[in-house]
Structure formats: C-alpha cells, structure tokens
C-alpha positions as CSV (number, residue, x, y, z in Angstrom):
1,X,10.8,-4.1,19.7
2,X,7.7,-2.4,17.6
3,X,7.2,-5.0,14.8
4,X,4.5,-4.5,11.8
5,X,2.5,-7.6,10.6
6,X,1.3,-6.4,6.9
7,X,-1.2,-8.9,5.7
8,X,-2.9,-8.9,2.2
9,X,-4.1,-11.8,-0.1
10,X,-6.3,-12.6,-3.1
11,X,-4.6,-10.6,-5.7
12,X,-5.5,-12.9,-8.3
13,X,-3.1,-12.2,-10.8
14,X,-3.7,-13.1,-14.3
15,X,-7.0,-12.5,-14.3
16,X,-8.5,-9.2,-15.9
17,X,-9.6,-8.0,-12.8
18,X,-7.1,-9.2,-10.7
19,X,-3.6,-7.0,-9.7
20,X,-1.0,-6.0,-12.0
21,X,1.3,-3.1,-12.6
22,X,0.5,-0.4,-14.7
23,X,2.3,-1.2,-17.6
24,X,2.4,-3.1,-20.9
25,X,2.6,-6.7,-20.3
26,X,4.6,-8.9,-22.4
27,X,3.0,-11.6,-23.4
28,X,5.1,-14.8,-24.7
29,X,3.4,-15.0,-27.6
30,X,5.7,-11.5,-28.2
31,X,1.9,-9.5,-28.1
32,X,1.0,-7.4,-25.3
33,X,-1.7,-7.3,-22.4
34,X,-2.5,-3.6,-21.2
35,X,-3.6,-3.0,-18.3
36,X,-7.7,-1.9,-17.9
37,X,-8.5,1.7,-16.1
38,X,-9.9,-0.6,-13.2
39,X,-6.7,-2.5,-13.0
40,X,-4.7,0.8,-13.0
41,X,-7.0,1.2,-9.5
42,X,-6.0,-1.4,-8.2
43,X,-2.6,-0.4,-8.6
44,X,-3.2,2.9,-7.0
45,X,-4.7,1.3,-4.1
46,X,-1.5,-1.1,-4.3
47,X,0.9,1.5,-4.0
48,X,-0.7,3.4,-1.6
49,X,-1.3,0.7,0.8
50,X,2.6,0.0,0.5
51,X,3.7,3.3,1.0
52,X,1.6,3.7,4.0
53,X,3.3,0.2,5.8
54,X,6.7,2.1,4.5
55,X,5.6,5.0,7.1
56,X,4.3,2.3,10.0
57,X,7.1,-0.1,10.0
58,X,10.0,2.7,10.8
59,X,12.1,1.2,13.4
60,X,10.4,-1.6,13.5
61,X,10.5,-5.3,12.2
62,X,8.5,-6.1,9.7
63,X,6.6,-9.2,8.9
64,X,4.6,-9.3,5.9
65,X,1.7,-12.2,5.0
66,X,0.4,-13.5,1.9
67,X,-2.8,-15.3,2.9
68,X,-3.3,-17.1,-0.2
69,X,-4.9,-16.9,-4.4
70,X,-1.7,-15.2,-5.4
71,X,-2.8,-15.8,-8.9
72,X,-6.3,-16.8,-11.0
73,X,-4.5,-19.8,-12.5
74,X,-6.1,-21.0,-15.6
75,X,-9.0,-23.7,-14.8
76,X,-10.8,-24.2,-18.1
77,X,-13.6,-22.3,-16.6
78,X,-11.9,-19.0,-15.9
79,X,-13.0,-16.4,-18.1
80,X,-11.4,-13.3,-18.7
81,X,-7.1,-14.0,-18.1
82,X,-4.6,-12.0,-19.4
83,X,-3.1,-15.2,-20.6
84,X,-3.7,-19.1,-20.4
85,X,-0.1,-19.5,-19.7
86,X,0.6,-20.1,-15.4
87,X,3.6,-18.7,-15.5
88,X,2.8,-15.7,-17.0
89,X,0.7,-15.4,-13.6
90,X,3.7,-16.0,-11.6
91,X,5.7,-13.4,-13.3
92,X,2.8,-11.1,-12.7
93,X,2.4,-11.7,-8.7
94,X,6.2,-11.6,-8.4
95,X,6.5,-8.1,-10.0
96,X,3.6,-6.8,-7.7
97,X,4.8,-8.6,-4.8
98,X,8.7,-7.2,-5.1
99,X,7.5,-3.4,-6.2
100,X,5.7,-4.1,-2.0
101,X,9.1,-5.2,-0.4
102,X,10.7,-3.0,-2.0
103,X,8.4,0.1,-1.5
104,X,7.8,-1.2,2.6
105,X,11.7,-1.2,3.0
106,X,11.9,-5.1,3.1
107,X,14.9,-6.9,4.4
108,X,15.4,-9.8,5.3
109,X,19.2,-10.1,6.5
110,X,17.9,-7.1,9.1
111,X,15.3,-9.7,10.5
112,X,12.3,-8.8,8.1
113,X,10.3,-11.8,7.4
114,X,7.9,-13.1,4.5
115,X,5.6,-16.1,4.5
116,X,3.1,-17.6,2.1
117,X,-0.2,-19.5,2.6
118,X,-1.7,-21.7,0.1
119,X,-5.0,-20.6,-1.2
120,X,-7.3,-22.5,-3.4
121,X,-6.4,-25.1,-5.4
122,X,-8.4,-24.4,-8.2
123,X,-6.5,-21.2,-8.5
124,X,-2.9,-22.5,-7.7
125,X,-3.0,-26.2,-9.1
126,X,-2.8,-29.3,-7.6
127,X,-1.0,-29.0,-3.8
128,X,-0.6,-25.4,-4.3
129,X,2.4,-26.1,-6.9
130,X,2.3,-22.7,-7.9
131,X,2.0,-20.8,-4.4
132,X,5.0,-22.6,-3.5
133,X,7.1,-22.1,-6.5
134,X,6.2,-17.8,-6.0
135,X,7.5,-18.1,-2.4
136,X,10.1,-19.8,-3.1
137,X,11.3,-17.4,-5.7
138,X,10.8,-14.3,-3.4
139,X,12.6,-16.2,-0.7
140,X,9.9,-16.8,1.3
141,X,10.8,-18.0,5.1
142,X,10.5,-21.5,4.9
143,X,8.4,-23.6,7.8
144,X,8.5,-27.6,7.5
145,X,10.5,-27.6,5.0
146,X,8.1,-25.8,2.9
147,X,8.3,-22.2,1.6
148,X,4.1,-22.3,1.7
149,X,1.7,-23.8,3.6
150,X,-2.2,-23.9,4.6
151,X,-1.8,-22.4,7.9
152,X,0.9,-20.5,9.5
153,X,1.1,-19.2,13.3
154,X,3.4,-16.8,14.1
155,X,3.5,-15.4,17.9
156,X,4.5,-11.7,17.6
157,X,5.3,-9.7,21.0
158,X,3.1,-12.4,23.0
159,X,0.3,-12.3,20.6
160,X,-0.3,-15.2,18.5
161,X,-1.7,-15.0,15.0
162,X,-3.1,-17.7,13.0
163,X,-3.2,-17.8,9.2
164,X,-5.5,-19.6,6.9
165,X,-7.3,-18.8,3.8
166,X,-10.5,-20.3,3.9
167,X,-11.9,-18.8,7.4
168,X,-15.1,-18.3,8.7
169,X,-17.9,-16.5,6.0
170,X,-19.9,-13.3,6.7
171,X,-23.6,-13.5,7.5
172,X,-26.4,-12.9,5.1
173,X,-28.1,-10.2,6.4
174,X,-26.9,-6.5,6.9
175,X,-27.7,-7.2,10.2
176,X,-26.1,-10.5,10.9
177,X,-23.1,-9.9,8.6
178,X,-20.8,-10.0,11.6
179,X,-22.2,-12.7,13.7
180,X,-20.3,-15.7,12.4
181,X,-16.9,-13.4,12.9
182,X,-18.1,-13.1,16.5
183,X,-19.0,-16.2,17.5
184,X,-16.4,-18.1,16.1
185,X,-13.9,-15.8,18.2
186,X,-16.2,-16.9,21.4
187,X,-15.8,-20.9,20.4
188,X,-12.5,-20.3,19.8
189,X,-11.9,-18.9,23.6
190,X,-13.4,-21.8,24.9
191,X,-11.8,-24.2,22.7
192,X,-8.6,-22.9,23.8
193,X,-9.6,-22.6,27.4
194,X,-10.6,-26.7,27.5
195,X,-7.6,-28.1,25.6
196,X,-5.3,-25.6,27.3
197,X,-3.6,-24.6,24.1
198,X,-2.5,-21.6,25.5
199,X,-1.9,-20.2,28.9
200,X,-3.4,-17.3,30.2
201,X,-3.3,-14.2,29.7
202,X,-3.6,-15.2,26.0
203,X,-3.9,-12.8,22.7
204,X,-4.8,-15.0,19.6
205,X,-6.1,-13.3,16.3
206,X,-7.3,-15.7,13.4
207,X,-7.1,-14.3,10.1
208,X,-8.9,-15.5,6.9
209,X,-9.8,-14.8,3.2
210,X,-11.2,-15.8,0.1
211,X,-14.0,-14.1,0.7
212,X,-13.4,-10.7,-1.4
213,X,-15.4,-9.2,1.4
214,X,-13.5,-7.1,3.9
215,X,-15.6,-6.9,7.7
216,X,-14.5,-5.6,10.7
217,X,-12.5,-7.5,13.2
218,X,-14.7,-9.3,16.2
219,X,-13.3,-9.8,19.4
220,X,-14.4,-11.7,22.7
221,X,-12.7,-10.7,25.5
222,X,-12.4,-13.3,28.8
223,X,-11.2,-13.8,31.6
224,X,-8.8,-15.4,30.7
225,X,-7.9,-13.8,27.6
226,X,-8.7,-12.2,24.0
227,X,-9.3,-13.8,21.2
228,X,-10.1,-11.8,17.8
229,X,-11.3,-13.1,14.4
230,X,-10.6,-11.2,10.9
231,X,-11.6,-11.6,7.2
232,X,-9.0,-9.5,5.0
233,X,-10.0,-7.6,1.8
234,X,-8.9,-8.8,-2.0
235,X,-7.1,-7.0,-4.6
236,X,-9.4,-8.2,-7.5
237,X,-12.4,-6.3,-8.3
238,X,-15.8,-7.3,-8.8
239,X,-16.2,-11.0,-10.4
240,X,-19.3,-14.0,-10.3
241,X,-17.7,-15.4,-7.2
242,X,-18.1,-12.0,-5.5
243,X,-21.9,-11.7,-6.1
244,X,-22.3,-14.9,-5.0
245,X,-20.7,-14.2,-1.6
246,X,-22.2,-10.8,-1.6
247,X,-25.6,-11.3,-2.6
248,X,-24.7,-9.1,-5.2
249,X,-25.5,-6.2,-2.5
250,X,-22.1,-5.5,-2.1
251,X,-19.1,-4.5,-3.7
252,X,-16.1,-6.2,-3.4
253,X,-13.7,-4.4,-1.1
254,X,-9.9,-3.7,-1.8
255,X,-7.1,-3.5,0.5
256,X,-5.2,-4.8,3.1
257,X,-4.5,-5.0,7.1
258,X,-1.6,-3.9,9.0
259,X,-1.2,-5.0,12.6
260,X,1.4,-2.9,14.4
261,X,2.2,-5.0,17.9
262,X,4.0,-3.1,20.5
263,X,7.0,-4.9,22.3
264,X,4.6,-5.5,25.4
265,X,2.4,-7.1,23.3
266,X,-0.2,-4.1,22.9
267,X,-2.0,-4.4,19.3
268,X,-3.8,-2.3,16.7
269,X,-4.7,-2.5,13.2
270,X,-4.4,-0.4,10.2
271,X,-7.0,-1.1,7.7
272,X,-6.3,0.6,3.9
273,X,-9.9,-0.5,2.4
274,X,-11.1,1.0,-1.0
275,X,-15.0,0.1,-2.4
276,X,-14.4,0.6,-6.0
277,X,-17.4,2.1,-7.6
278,X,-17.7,-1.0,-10.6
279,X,-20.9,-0.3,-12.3
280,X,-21.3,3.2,-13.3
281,X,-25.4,5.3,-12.2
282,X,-26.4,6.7,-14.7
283,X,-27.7,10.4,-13.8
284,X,-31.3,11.5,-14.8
C-alpha cells in the first residue's frame, strides 16, 4: 500500500512571525492579537501545502511528522510574541495543526498516523513539557510511553526514516552549502555498513531542522544500499536566528516535504517551498 509521509516543523507559534490562522486571536487578557500581512502568508503557504498532501495521500495511508519548535515559548529573551502566556502558544499550534488533519483527510481509526519530535528546549520548556502536552492533545501516536520524543524511526514500505530536530547544518559558502548534507549521508553508509544496523539492500533517509534553511536532499548510493540526508523548511519568517544561520544572504525558506513511498518501497519527495520576499527594494 501507497503511504504519504508529510513532514513539516518549526512553526514557531506565538511568535510574530511564526504560524497562525488568519483570524483575530483572543487573547486572555479579553484583547485581541491580529494577525500581520506576513503571517496571513504564512497561512497561504499553510493551506496550500495541506491541500496539495490532500491530493497525494488519496488511497493511501498517511503518516504525518512534526519534527520539532511547535511553538516560540516565552524565554525572557524572545522578542516580539503574540503573548507571554505558553498556553496561548499551544492553543495557537493546535488550531493550525487540526485545520492540517483535517484539510489532508486525517484519520486515525483508518490507520493514519501522527507523531511529534521534541525541538528545542528553549522554545518548549524544560524536557519539552510543552511539545508533549500538544501531542498529546491531538492524539499523537505514542512510542515509549511518550506521545513526543527526540528521535523517531519509522520504517515505511522497507524504507527507514529517521527523525530528529537538530541535524546536520548547511555549509557556508554558495558553493559548499550542500557538502555537510552529503557527507554526513556517506558516514552514515559506512557507519551502518560496520555495525550492521541494517541489512542490505537498505533505504535510510535522516531528516532534520531547526535550521529555517530548506536545501536539497543529498544521497550516497552503495553497494550495499542508499542512504539520503534532508533539512526541512520552517514556517516562521525571517528572524535574528535566521541571519545568523544564513549569513544574512538568504532568506528564510517556508514549507514543507512530502515523501510518497510506494508499496515496493520506491520513494520520491514533494517539496512545497515558498522564499518570502521580507524586506521590500525600493525601485529607482
């Protein structure tokens, strides 16, 4: 059977740049937080990324990844929230994260399944409290006991995909962007070759995030076997962290991944990527 393995991450809700629907948010306080123009793009490219998963998945199972920073949290450094209040974050990520389901046809008493990794701590509290207590409330499939962890393998069709948030960071250099990607994918083949983790013919994709800075995937392909390494896009625009991953050369990219494996274990990915133009050019 066809299964669909959507994957997105760093939505960052709460903060000012970070996801939310398009509408009036109330505030405990009883005020209201509306939503920026940019945010109301990062809807768009929300909704549009859902809907096109809703077209993939058709007759086939789907299996949909959070890989971690579900919300901004409210560190006494953050700048720019929607509100200091956590929860208020939660109830943010939960709305976007159900409007997804919902929208991709989710369900789980058909076989659908949902899982949660835990991102950064300084974004989700101490032991990734509030990661865990999201997942739980969308009913998150539960592994150890746990309805989060910090990294997940799932094997789909044959092909085995490891989660994690914090991965393997791009290159510098326009030039060299890509290396790290690439080699780690090479060490990885050989790692797996010498402890005999897997047995050959083997398909095994690591996916990270956290770094707001969507490359393409890097494969090396053995004899024994494929092993491919990815860095998913964010759904928060540009912020200080960005630059500082970027160089401030790049813009932060928006999106997601879908993987759609094939019974026989045949893979591709879908990649829905925006670059958001943040800083207006002035024309002469």
């Amino acid at each position: 059977m066809k299964t669909i393995v959507a994957v997105v991450a760093d939505t960052h809700c709460g903060s000012e740049v970070g996801l939310m629907p398009p509408d009036q948010f109330q505030l405990d306080a009883e005020g209201f937080y509306n939503p920026s123009p940019q945010q109301k793009f990062l809807w768009q490219c929300w909704e549009e990324s859902w809907l096109r998963v809703a077209k993939l998945r058709k007759r086939a199972k789907l299996i949909v990844v959070f890989n971690g920073d579900a919300i901004q949290g409210t560190d006494e450094k953050f700048m720019a929230l929607v509100s200091k209040r956590t929860d208020e974050h939660d109830a943010i990520h939960i709305d976007c994260m159900e409007y997804a389901l919902k929208t991709a046809g989710f369900n789980q008493s058909k076989g659908d399944e949902l899982y949660y990794i835990r991102g950064t701590e300084r974004h989700s509290e101490p032991g990734s409290a509030a990661e865990e207590r999201i997942a739980s409330d969308l009913g998150a499939n539960k592994l150890a006991g746990r309805s989060s962890n910090m990294q997940i393998q799932l094997n789909v069709n044959g092909v085995i995909f490891d989660f994690m948030h914090k991965r393997i960071k791009r290159g510098t250099r326009w030039w060299t962007q890509d290396n790290a990607l690439f080699y780690a994918a090479k060490d990885s083949y050989a790692r797996i070759i010498d402890g005999d983790y897997q047995k050959p013919p083997f398909e095994v994709i690591y996916v990270g995030s956290h770094f707001h800075s969507w490359l393409p995937h890097q494969t090396h392909r053995g004899p024994k076997g494929n092993v491919t390494f990815a860095i998913t896009p964010a759904f928060q625009l540009m912020t200080g962290y960005s630059i500082e991953v970027t160089k401030g050369l790049e813009r932060a990219t928006v999106g997601m991944m879908a993987y759609e494996v094939e019974g026989d274990g045949a893979w591709r990915v879908h990649e829905y990527i925006w670059e958001p133009n943040h800083i207006p050019v002035p024309s002469k």
